[in-house]
Every structure is written in structure tokens, then in C-alpha cells.
C-alpha positions as CSV (number, residue, x, y, z in Angstrom):
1,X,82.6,82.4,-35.8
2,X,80.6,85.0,-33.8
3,X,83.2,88.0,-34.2
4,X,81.8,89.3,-37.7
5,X,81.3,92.9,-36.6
6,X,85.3,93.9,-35.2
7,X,87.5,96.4,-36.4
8,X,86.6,98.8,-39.1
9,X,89.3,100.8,-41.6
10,X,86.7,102.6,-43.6
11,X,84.5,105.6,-42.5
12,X,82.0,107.7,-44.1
13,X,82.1,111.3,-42.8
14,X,79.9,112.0,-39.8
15,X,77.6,114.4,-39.6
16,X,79.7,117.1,-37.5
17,X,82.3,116.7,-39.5
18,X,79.6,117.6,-43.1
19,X,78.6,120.6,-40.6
20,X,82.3,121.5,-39.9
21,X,84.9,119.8,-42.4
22,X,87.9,118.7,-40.6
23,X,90.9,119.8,-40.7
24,X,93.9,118.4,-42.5
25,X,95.9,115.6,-41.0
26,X,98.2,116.8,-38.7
27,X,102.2,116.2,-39.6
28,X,102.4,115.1,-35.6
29,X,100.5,111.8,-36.7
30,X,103.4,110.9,-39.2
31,X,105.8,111.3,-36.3
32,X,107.5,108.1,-35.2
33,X,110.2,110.3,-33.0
34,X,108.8,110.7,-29.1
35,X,112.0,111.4,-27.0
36,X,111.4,114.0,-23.7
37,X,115.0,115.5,-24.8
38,X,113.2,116.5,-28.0
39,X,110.5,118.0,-25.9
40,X,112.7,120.0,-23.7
41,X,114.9,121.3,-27.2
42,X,111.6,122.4,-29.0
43,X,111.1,125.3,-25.3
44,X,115.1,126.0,-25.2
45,X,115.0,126.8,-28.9
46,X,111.7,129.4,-28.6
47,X,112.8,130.7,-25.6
48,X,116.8,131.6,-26.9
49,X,115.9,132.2,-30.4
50,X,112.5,134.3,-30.3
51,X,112.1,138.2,-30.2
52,X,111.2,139.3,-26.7
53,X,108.1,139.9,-27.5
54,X,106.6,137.1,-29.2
55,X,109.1,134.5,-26.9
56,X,106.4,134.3,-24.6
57,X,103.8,132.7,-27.3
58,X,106.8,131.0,-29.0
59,X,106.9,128.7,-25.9
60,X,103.3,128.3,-25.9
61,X,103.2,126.9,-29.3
62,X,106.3,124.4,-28.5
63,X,104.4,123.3,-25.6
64,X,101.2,122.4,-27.4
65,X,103.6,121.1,-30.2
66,X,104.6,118.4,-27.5
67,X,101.1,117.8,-26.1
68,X,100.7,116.7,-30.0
69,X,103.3,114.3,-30.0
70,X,102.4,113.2,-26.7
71,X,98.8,112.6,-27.9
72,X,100.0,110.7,-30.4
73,X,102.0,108.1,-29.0
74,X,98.8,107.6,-26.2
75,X,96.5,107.4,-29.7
76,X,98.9,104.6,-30.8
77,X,99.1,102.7,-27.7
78,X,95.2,102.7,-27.3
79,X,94.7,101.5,-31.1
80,X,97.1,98.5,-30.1
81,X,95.5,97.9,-26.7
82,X,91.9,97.5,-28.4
83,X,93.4,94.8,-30.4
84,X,95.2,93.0,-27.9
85,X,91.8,93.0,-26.0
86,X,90.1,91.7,-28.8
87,X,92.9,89.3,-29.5
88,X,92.9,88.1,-25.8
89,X,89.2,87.5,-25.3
90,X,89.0,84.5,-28.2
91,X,90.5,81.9,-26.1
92,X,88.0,82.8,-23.1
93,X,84.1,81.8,-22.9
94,X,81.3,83.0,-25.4
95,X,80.4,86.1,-23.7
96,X,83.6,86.8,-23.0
97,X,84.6,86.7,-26.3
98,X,82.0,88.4,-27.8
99,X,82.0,91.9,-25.3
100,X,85.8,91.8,-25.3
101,X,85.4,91.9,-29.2
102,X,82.8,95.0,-29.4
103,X,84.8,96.4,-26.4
104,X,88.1,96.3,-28.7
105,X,85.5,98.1,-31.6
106,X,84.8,101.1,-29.2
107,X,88.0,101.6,-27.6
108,X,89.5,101.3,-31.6
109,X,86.6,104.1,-32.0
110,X,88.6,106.1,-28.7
111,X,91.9,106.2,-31.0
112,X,89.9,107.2,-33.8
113,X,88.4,110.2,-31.9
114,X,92.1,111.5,-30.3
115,X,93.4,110.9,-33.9
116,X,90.6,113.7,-34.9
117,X,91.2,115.7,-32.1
118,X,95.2,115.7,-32.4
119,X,94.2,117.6,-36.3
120,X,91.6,120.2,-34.6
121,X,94.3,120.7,-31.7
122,X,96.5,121.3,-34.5
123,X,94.8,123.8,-36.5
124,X,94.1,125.5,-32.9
125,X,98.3,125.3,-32.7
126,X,98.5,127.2,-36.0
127,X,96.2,130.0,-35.5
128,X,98.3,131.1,-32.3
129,X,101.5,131.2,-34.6
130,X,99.4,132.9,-36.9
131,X,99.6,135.3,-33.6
132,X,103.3,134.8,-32.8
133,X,104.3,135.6,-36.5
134,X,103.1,138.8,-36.5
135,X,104.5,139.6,-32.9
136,X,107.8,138.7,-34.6
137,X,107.2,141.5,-37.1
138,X,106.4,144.2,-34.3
139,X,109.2,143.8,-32.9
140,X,111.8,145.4,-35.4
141,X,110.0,148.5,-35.5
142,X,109.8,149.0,-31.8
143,X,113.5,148.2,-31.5
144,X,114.2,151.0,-34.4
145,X,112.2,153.3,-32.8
146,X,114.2,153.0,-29.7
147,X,117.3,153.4,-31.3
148,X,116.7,156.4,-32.9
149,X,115.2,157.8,-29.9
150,X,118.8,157.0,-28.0
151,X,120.5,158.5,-30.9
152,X,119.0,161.7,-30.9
153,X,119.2,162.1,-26.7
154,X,123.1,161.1,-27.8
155,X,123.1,163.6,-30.2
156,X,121.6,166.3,-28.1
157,X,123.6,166.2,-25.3
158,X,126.6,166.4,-27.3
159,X,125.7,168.9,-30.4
160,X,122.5,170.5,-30.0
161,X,123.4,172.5,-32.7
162,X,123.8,169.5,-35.6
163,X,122.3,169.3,-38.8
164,X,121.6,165.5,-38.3
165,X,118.6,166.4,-35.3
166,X,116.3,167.3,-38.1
167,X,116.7,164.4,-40.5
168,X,116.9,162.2,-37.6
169,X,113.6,163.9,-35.8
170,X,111.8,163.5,-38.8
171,X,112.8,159.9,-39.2
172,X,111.5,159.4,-35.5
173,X,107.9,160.7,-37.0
174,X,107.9,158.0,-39.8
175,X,108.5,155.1,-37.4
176,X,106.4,156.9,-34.8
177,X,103.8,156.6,-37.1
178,X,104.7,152.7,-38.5
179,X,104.9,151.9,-34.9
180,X,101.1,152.6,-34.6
181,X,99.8,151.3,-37.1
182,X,101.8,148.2,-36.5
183,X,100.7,148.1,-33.0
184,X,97.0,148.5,-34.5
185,X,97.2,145.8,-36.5
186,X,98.6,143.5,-33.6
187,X,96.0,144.1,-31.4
188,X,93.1,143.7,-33.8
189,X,94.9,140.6,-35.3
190,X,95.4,138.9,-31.5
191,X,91.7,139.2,-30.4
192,X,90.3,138.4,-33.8
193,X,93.0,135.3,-34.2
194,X,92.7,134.3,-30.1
195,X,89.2,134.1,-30.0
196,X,89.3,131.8,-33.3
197,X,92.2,129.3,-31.9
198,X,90.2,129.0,-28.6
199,X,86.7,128.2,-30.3
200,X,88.5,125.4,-32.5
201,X,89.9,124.0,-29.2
202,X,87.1,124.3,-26.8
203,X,84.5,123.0,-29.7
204,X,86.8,120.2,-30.1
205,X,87.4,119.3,-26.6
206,X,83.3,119.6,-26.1
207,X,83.1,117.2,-29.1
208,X,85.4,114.5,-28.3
209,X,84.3,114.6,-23.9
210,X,80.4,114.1,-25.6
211,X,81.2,111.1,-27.7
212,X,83.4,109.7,-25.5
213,X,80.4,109.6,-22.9
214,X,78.0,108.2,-25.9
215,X,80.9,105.0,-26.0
216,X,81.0,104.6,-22.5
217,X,77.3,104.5,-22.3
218,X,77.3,101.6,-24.9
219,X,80.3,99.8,-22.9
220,X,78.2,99.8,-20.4
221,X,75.1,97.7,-22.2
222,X,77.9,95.4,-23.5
223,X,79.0,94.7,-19.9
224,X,75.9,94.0,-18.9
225,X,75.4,90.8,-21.6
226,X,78.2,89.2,-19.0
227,X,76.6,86.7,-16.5
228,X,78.9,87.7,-13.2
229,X,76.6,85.5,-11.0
230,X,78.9,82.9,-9.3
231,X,78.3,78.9,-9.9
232,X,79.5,76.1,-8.1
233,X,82.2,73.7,-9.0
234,X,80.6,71.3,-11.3
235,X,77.5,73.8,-12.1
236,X,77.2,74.5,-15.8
237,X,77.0,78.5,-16.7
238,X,73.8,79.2,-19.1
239,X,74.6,79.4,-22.6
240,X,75.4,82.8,-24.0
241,X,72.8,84.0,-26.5
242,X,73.9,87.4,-27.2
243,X,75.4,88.1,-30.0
244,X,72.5,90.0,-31.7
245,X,72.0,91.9,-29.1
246,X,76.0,92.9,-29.0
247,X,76.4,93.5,-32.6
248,X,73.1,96.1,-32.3
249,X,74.5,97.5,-29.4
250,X,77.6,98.3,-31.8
251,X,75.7,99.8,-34.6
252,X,73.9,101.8,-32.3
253,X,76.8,103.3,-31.2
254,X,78.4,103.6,-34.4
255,X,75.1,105.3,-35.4
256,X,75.2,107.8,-32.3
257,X,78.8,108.9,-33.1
258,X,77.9,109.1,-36.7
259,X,74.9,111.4,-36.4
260,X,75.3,113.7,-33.5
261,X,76.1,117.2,-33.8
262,X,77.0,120.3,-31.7
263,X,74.6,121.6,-29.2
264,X,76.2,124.0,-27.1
265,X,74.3,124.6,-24.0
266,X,73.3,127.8,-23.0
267,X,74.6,128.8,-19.9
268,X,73.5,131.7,-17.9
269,X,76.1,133.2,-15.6
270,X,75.1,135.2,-12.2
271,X,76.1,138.6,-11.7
272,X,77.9,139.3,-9.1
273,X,76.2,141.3,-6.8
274,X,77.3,144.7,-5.1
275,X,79.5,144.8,-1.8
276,X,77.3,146.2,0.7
277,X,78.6,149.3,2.1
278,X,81.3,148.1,4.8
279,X,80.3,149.6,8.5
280,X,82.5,151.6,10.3
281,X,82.0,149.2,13.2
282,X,85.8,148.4,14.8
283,X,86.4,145.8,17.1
284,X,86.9,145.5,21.1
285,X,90.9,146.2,20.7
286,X,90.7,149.2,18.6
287,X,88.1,150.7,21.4
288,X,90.2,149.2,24.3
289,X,93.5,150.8,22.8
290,X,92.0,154.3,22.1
291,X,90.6,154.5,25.6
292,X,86.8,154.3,24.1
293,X,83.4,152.7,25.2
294,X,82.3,149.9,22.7
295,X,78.5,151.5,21.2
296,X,75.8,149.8,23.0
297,X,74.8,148.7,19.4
298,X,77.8,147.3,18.3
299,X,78.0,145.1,21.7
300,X,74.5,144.0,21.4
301,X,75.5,142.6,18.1
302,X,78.2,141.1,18.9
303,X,76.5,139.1,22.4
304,X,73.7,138.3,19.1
305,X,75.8,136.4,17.0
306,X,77.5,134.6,20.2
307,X,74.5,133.3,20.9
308,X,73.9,132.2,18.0
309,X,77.4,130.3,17.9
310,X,76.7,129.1,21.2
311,X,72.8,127.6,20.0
312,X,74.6,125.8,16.9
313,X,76.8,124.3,19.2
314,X,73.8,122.7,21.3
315,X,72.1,121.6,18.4
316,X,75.1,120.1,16.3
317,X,74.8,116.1,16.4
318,X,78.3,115.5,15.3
319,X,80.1,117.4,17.6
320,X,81.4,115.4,21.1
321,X,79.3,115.9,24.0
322,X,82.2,116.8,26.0
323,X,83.3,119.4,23.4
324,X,80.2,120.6,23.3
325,X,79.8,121.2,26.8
326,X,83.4,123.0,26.9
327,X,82.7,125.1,24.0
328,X,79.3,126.2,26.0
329,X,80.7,127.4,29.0
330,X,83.6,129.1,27.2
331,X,80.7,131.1,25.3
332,X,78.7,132.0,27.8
333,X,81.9,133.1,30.2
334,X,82.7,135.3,27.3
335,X,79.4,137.0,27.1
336,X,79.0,137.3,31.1
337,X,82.6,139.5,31.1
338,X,81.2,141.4,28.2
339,X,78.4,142.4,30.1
340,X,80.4,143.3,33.1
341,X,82.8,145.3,30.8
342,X,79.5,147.6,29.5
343,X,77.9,147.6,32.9
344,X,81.4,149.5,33.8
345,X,81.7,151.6,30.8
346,X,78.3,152.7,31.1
347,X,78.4,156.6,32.8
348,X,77.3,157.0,36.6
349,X,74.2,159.1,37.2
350,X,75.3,162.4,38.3
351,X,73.9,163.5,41.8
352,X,71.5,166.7,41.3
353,X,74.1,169.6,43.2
354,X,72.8,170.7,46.4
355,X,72.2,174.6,46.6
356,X,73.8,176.0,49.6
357,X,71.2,178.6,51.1
């Protein structure tokens, strides 16, 4: 009677997606096969069948290829859970009923939004083959290019004097030069093409963590419409009067979702600052094994930040008393033999020499 506003099938564009139009549908959705065998074939088959220099991405892709498919079958399970919510909460009280209804609406809206994401993880997946591909074609060229260069060590070693050298050495030049511009073109293309997988995945990862906090925000309000207070056997609970205020709650929410659009924050990053010039300051056992007194200076810094230690440990309420008193007297015998140690180390005054008349 009350559950008019439930599960919806249609959806106008929101306005992110009129800002940035989505992507097309990603052929992981259509899936129905989720085995882990099928997983672990997808890795084998980069990693034995790739060049060695794009095997590395090859995996990469595979990997994010079953993140997909995993995505999926979690998308599917969610969709079914929000119904079987929905479905479960008819038979129970009025309010009950009701928030487990709009509930099932937002978690349905959950599905909705890892259905979108899967498509922009997706067209993040393609533009690091885009990457892989032309890894693939680098790797011919490098591998001819070796090859000639063995030939022609081959070659000299065993007749400097052939005619072949100079065809072969001029070969060399050609895929010298293919080689470079090859290697150009990689380079440019995997900056250009990284930077513009990343920015589809991080955008859509910052989209879908900032609606999913606008629907847990409104779960929220609906939770609050349940009277949790406890009654008495034989005590009658309130009637529930909140359906209006539920079915707003859900339009509001549908609204929020509908309408909000990127705002990346601007975030201001610290720079590091410079290492101070490291003394040249060495401790008690490098003076002690070279047979040198400690520096005054060095000794008064060191007594310094023992005391210091030592007046943290009287003022710290959480330590023991009787750990505190320990610790105490374990500092201050410390100090009292390193003033013993620079009262020795210090030089004897030297008697003035008595002239002999």
C-alpha cells in the first residue's frame, strides 16, 4: 500500500554524466562466466605469450580484466540483496517496511553506481593496452637490431675482410635510426596515454566514494524514522506516520546523485624541507676506541638531553611509579659517571718548573 516509490528501471542522464558522457557498456557486464581458474589462465597466458617487454603491462591489464569480472558478480549480488531486503521487510511492522523499502532503493542505487564504474574502470583498462600494444610493436625492432649487431661481431671475428660488413653496417644505421624514433614514440605515447588511464580511474573512483557517502547520508535519515525505544509486553508501539517523510528522503537523494558534479579539491602539498647539515659530532665509543677526549661541548649536550629524558620521565602520568623511580636513578647514575669520565679526561695543571740557581 505504502511502497509506491521502490525500484526504478529508467534513468535520465545525470548531470556528471552531460559534463562527462559515459563510456560504453563494458563487455565484462554481459559476462555470466566467474570461475578463479579463468582468472589465473587470463596472467599465465600474458605472462607466456607476451613480448618481454610489454609482458609486464600484459599482466597488468589481465589483472584489472579480473577485478572487472569480480566487480561484476559483487554488482549482481548487491542488486539481488536490495531486493531481498525489500522483499523481507513487507511481512514486518510499518516502519519496518517502509525504511527497508527505501533502503532496498538506495542499495539498488549502490549496484547502479559499481555498474557505472565497472564501464569507466573499463575504458581506464583499454587506454593501458592502448600502452601495451605499442610496446608490442617496439619490441621487433629492438630484437632486429640485436641480431644484426651479433651478426656483424660474428662476422668480424671470422672475415674482417667480407663484402657483407658494409651492407650489413649500413643496415645497422637504418634500424639504428627506426629504433629511435620507435623508442620516441613509446615514450611520448606512455606518458601521454598513462596520465589519461589514471585520470579516468582516479575521477571515477572520487565519483563513485562521493555518492556513495551522499546515499549513506540519506540511509542514515531513513534509519532514524525507526522507533528503537523498547516497550513493554502488552504496551502498544506508536503508529508509524512516515511515509512522506521517507519517500522525500528518497527524492532527495535521487536528486543529490542526479545533480552533483566534480569538484576536485585543491590540495596544497608541503615541501620538503632541506636536511640540515649533519655534525661531525661521533659518539662516546668512537672517542673511547681512538683513545680521544669526548669535546666538552659535545658532553654538555649530551648530559642536556639526558636530563631532559630524565624530566619527561617525572612528569609522565602514565608511566608506573615504580618504573619511574628505576628509570630515574638509572639516568642520573649515567650522568654522575659521565662526569667522572670528563673530570678525568680533563688535562692536569702543569706545575710552573723551578729554576735551579
Amino acid at each position: 500500500m505504502h511502497r509506491s516509490y521502490s525500484l526504478r528501471n529508467s534513468r535520465a542522464p545525470t548531470a556528471s554524466q552531460l559534463m562527462n558522457p559515459p563510456p560504453p557498456v563494458s563487455s565484462a557486464r554481459n559476462s555470466r562466466s566467474f570461475t578463479p581458474f579463468r582468472h589465473s589462465m587470463r596472467i599465465h597466458q600474458a605472462v607466456n605469450f607476451s613480448p618481454d617487454l610489454a609482458k609486464r603491462l600484459a599482466v597488468l591489464v589481465k589483472m584489472e580484466k579480473n577485478v572487472m569480472a569480480s566487480m561484476v558478480q559483487v554488482t549482481r549480488g548487491r542488486r539481488d540483496a536490495a531486493r531481498q531486503l525489500s522483499y523481507w521487510g513487507e511481512d514486518c511492522d510499518d516502519d519496518i517496511s517502509d525504511v527497508t523499502d527505501k533502503l532496498g532503493v538506495l542499495f539498488y542505487e549502490v549496484a547502479e553506481l559499481e555498474n557505472y564504474l565497472i564501464d569507466r574502470h573499463d575504458q581506464y583498462r583499454v587506454t593501458l593496452k592502448s600502452i601495451r600494444n605499442i610496446e608490442a610493436s617496439v619490441q621487433p625492432s629492438r630484437e632486429k637490431k640485436q641480431k644484426l649487431l651479433d651478426h656483424i661481431y660474428m662476422l668480424k671475428h671470422k672475415d674482417p675482410e667480407s663484402p657483407k660488413l658494409v651492407t650489413m653496417e649500413q643496415e645497422l644505421v637504418r634500424e639504428e635510426a627506426a629504433c629511435l624514433v620507435a623508442e620516441a614514440q613509446l615514450s611520448n605515447t606512455t606518458r601521454e596515454k598513462f596520465k589519461q588511464a589514471m585520470t579516468y580511474n582516479l575521477d571515477a573512483l572520487h565519483e563513485h566514494a562521493e555518492k556513495l557517502g551522499l546515499i549513506t547520508a540519506y540511509g542514515r535519515h531513513l534509519l532514524n524514522l525507526i522507533d528503537d525505544a523498547p516497550v513493554t509486553p502488552g504496551e502498544a508501539r506508536p503508529a508509524y506516520d512516515g511515509y512522506e517523510t521517507s519517500r522525500q528522503i528518497i527524492m532527495d537523494a535521487e536528486h543529490a546523485l542526479s545533480t552533483w558534479i566534480p569538484a576536485h579539491p585543491s590540495v596544497n602539498f608541503a615541501k620538503p624541507q632541506e636536511e640540515d647539515v649533519q655534525s661531525d659530532a661521533r659518539s662516546w665509543n668512537d672517542y673511547e676506541a681512538q683513545g680521544e677526549p669526548v669535546p666538552v661541548q659535545q658532553m654538555t649536550q649530551m648530559n642536556d638531553s639526558q636530563s631532559d629524558t630524565s624530566e619527561m620521565a617525572e612528569n609522565d602520568p602514565n608511566m608506573h611509579p615504580h618504573v619511574r623511580e628505576e628509570r630515574i636513578a638509572r639516568m642520573d647514575g649515567v650522568e654522575n659517571n659521565a662526569v667522572n669520565d670528563t673530570t678525568s679526561l680533563q688535562p692536569k695543571e702543569q706545575q710552573p718548573a723551578v729554576q735551579v740557581a
